[in-house]
Every structure is written in C-alpha cells, then in structure tokens.
ROVEX-436667 format. One line per 5 residues: number of its first residue (from 1); their letters; for each residue x, z, y of C-alpha. Coordinates in nm, 4 decimals. Layout:
N
NUM> A> X,Z,Y | ...
***
This chain:
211
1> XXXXX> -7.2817,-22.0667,5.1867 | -7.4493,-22.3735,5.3983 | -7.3030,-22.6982,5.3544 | -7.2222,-22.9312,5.6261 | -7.2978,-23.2814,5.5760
6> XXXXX> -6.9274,-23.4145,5.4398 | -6.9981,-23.1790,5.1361 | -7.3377,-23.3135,5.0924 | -7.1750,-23.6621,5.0771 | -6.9262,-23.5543,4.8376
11> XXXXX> -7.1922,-23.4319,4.6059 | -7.3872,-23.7273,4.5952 | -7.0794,-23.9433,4.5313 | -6.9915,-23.7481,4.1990 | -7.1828,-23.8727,3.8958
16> XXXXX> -7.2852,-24.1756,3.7991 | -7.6982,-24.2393,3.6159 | -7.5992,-24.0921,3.2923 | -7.3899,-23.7890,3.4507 | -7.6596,-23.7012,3.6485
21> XXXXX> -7.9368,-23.6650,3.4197 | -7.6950,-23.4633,3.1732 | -7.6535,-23.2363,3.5109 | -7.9685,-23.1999,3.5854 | -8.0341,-23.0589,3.2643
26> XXXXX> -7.8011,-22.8014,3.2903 | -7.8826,-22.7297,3.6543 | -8.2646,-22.6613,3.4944 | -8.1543,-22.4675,3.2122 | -7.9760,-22.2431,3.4541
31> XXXXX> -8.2105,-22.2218,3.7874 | -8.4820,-22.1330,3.5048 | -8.2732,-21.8183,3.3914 | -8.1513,-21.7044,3.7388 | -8.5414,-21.7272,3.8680
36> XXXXX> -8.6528,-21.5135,3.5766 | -8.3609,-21.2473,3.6975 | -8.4354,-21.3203,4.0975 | -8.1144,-21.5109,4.1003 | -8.1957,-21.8015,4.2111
41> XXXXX> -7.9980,-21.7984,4.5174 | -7.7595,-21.6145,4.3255 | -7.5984,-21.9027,4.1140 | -7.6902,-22.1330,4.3993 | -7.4050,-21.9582,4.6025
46> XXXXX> -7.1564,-21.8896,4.3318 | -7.1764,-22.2601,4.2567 | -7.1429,-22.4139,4.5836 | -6.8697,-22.1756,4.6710 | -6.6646,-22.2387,4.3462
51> XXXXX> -6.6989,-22.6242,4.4280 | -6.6051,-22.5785,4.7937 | -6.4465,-22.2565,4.8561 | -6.2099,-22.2042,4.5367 | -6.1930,-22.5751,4.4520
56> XXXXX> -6.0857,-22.6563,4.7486 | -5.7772,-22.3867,4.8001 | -5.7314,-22.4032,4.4531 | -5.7370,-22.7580,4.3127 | -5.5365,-22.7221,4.0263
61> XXXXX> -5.7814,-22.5289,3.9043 | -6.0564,-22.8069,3.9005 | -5.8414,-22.9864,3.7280 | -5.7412,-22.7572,3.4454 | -6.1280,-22.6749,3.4001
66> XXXXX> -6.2261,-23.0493,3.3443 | -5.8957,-23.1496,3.1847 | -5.9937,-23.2808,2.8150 | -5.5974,-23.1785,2.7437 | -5.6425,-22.8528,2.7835
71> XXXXX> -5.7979,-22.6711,2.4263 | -6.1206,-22.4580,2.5010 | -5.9552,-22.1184,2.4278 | -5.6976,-22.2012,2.7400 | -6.0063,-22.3317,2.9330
76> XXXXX> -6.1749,-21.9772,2.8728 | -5.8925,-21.7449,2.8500 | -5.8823,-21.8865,3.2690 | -6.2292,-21.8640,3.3308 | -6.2067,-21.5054,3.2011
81> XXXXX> -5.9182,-21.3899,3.4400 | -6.0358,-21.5570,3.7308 | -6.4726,-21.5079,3.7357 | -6.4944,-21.1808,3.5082 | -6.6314,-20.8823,3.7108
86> XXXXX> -6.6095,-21.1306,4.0367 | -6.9136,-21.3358,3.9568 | -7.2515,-21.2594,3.8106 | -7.2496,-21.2361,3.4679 | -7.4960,-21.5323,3.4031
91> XXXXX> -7.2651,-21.7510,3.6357 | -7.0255,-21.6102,3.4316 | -7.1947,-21.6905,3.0757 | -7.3162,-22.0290,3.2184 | -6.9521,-22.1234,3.2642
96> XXXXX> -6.8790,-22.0620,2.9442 | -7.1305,-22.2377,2.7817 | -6.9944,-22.5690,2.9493 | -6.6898,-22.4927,2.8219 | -6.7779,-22.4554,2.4449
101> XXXXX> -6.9568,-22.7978,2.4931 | -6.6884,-22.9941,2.7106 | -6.9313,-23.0498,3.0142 | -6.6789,-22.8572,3.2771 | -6.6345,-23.1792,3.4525
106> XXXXX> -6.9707,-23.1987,3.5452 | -7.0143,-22.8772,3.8134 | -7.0157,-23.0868,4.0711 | -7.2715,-23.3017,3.9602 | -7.5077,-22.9654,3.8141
111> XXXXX> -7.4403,-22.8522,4.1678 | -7.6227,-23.1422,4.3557 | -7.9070,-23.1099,4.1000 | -7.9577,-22.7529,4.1052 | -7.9321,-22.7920,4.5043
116> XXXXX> -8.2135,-23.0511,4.4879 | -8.3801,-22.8416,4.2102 | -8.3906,-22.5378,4.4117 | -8.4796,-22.6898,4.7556 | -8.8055,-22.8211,4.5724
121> XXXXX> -8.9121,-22.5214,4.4219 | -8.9015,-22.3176,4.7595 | -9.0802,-22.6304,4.9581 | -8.7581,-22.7702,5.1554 | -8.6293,-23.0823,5.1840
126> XXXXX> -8.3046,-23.1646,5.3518 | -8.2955,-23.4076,5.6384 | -7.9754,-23.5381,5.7334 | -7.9776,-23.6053,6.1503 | -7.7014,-23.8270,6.3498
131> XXXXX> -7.7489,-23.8157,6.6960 | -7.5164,-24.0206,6.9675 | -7.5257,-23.6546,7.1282 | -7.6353,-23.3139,7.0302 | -7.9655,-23.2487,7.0064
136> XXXXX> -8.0805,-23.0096,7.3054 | -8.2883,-22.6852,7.1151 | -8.6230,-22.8226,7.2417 | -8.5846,-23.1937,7.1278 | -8.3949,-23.0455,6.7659
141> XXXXX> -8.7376,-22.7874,6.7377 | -8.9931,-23.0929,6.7722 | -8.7835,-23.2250,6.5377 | -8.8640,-22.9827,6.3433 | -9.1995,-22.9004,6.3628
146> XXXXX> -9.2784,-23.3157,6.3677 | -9.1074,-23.3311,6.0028 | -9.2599,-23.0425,5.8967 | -9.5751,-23.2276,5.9624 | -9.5321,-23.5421,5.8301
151> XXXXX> -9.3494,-23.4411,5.5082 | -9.5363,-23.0909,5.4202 | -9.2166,-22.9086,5.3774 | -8.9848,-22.6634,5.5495 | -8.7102,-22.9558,5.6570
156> XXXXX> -8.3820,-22.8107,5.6434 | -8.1667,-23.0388,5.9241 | -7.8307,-23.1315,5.8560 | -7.6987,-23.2299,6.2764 | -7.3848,-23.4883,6.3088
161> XXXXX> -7.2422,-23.6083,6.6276 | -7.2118,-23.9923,6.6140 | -7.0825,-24.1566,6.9605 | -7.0200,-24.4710,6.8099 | -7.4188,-24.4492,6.8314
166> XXXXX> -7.4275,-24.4795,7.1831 | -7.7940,-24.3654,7.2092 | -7.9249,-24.4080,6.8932 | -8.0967,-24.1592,6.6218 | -8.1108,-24.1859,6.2524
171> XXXXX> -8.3121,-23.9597,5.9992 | -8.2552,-23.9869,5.6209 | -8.4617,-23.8141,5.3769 | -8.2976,-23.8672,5.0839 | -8.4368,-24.1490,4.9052
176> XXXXX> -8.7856,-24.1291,5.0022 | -9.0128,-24.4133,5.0786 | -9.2390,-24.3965,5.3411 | -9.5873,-24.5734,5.4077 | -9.6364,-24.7003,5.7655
181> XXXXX> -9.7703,-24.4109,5.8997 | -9.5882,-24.2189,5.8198 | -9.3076,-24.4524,5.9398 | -9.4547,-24.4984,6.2585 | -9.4768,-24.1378,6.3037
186> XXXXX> -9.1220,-24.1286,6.2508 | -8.9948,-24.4487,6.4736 | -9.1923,-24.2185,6.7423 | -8.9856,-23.9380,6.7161 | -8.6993,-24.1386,6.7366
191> XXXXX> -8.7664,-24.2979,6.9818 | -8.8505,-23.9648,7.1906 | -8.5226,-23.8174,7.1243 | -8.3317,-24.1619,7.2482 | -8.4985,-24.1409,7.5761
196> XXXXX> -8.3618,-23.7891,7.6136 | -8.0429,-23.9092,7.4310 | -8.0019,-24.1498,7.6967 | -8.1166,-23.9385,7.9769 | -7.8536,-23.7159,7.8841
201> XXXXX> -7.5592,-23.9991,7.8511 | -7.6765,-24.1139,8.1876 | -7.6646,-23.7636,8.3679 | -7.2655,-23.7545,8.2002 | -7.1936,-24.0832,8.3862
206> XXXXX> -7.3671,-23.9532,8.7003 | -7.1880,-23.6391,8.6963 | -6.8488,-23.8317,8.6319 | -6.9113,-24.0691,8.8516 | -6.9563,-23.8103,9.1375
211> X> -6.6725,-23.6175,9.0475
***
C-alpha cells in the first residue's frame, strides 16, 4: 500500500543511530531472500501494512509483539494465530526469527530501511513536495520529468498542501547534498511552480473578489 507523507514521518522518527543500522541489517537479510523468490514487493507490502494497517486498528498488538514482558513462546503462539496462512510464509518465518532474537521492536525501523533499500535497487528515490496549493498535472509532470533529470532516478513524489506557505515550494530529497548546479537547477523549478502558484492564488482572489 502507498504511504502518504505522515507515515513517512513516522518512520523516520522511530530509531535512533544504533537501531537503525541493526534494522537495516535485517531489512537486507530479508529484501535479499524475497528478491531471490520475486518477492520483493511482496514483504514490502506485508510490512508496511502490518505497521499501518493492523498496527494501527490493532495497537495492543504492537505492544504485545515488542513487550520484553511477554516470554517468546506467548510472542509466537500470537504471531502464529494471527499471520499463519494470511501472510507469505517468508514474512511469516522472518517474523519469527525476530522473535527468537528479541528484535520485534524494531519493525518499524526494518520497515524504513527496507523501504529505502528497495527504492534503490529499482532506481527511485522519494521526493517529498509541499506546495501553498496543489500542483496543476502539467506543473506536477515537469516536476517530474525535471527531477528525473537532475537526479537519474524515477522520483516517486510525495504532494502536501501547505497554505501557511502562501506561495512558496519546498522539495526534500532525503538527505542529499547537492552541488550548485544542480541546486540551481532546482531553485529554477521552484521558482517556476511559484509563479504559477501565485498565478493561481491571484485568480482565487479575483474570482472572490468578483463574486
């Protein structure tokens, strides 16, 4: 399932240095098995929707799972009823694995990496977008095909609505750094889609002005 971009905040909020590079081992070990079984996307979705779908409807049952009160055999005898013959069976295997070595607490965490993991692997990158109005399709596609460009990978755009903005744009890459011409490149595009963010704020006040 697609995340919007509160759940990609969450996810980035969940592990501190030393959580994440425990997760990201885990998130390899287990995008490397689902890719040899053509899985990849597989676990991707079973993960994300056991951290957002059941998780969230069902938050006791985060709880019990990374709970260091609650004995392994308990942990598994739950993970049993609730995933057997409803998930794949190397989501199902990878679950217990964490359980036999305590690391439960850390899905959310092995989620962001094996997000990150998998994005890089098929040549995305995500690209989070605010916009003081939504993008019309023909600004959001040059958008698009501008990042595509500049960063030499299928950009995967996360849109928010920010009217605090007023008529304002801001692009975040993750954590990248960029050189200057790349940056310039960038402060261009921006600045394109503020002059048609501002054209459209403008034809609001017209049109509420005449009415």
């Amino acid at each position: 399932m697609p995340m919007n971009n509160d759940d990609a905040n969450d996810l980035e909020a969940t592990a501190d240095v030393t959580a994440q590079r425990v997760a990201h081992v885990y998130a390899e070990a287990l995008l490397n098995a689902a890719e040899q079984q053509g899985q990849g996307d597989t676990v991707l979705e079973e993960l994300t929707s056991l951290v957002f779908d059941v998780f969230k409807s069902e938050p006791r049952l985060e709880i019990l799972l990374s709970s260091a009160a609650v004995g392994r055999a308990r942990r598994e005898e739950v993970i049993r009823r609730v995933f057997e013959g409803k998930a794949s069976k190397l989501f199902l295997n990878f679950l217990l694995v964490l359980n036999t070595q305590e690391r439960l607490e850390l899905l959310r965490p092995i989620l962001a990496e094996l997000r990150s993991l998998r994005d890089q692997r098929a040549g995305r990158v995500r690209v989070a977008v605010a916009s003081a109005v939504p993008l019309p399709d023909d600004q959001r596609q040059r958008l698009q095909d501008d990042l595509a460009h500049l960063l030499h990978r299928e950009p995967v755009l996360t849109l928010t609505v920010e009217p605090e903005m007023i008529g304002g744009i801001r692009i975040r890459v993750g954590d990248w750094q960029y050189d200057a011409s790349v940056r310039t490149e960038l402060d261009n595009i921006r600045n394109q889609i503020i002059m048609g963010s501002s054209h459209e704020i403008q034809s609001q006040r017209d049109r509420f002005s005449s009415d």
